[in-house]
C-alpha positions as CSV (number, residue, x, y, z in Angstrom):
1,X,0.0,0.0,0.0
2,X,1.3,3.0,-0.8
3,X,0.9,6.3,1.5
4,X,-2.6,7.6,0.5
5,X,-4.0,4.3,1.1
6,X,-2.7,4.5,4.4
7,X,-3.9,7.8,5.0
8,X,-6.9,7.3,3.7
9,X,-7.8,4.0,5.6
10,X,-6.2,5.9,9.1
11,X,-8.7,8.9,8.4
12,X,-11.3,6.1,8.1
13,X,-10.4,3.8,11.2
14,X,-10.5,7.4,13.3
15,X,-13.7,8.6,12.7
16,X,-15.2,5.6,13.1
17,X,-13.9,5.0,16.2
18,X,-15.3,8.5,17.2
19,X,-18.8,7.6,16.4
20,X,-18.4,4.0,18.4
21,X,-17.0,6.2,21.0
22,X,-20.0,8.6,20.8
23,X,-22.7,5.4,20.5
24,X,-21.0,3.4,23.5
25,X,-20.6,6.2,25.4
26,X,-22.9,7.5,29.0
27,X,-25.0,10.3,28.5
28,X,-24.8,13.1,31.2
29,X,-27.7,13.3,33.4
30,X,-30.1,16.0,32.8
31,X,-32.9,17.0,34.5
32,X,-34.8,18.6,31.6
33,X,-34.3,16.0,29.4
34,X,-34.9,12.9,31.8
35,X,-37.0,14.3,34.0
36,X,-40.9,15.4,33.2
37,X,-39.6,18.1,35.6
38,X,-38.1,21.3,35.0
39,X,-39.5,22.5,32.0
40,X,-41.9,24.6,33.5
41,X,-44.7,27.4,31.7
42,X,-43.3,30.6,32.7
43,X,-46.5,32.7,33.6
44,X,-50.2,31.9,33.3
45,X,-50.7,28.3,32.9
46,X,-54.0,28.7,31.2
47,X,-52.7,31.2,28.8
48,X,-52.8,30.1,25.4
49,X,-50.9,31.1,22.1
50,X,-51.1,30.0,18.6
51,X,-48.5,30.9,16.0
52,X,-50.0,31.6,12.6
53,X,-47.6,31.5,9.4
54,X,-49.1,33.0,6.3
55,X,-47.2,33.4,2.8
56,X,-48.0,34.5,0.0
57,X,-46.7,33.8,-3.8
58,X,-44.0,36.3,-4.3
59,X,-44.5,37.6,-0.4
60,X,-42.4,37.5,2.3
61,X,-43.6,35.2,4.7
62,X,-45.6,36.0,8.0
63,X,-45.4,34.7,11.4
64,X,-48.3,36.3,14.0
65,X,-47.9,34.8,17.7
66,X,-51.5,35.2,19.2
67,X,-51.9,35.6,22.8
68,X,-55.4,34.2,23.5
């Protein structure tokens, strides 16, 4: 084999060992994430909002948030 080969096959080998090492590897805990917990409404819990997108042909498109 001549150098490139090598190279090539080294370049490979590495970044697949990077994603085995990313797959095998233990997640950090997170309380948001693993948890039901901490993601919280911040004010009213009965307020509601709605996010309307409207675009036109030729139009910049629109986004309206909607308090309720």
């Amino acid at each position: 084999m001549d150098w490139q080969k090598t190279a090539a096959l080294g370049v490979v080998a590495v970044t697949a060992a990077v994603f085995l090492r990313a797959k095998l590897r233990r997640r950090k805990f997170s309380f948001e994430h693993d948890t039901h917990c901490g993601c919280a409404v911040t004010g009213d819990a009965n307020a509601k909002t709605s996010i309307v997108f409207s675009a036109r042909k030729g139009e910049r498109a629109k986004i309206t948030i909607k308090n309720n």
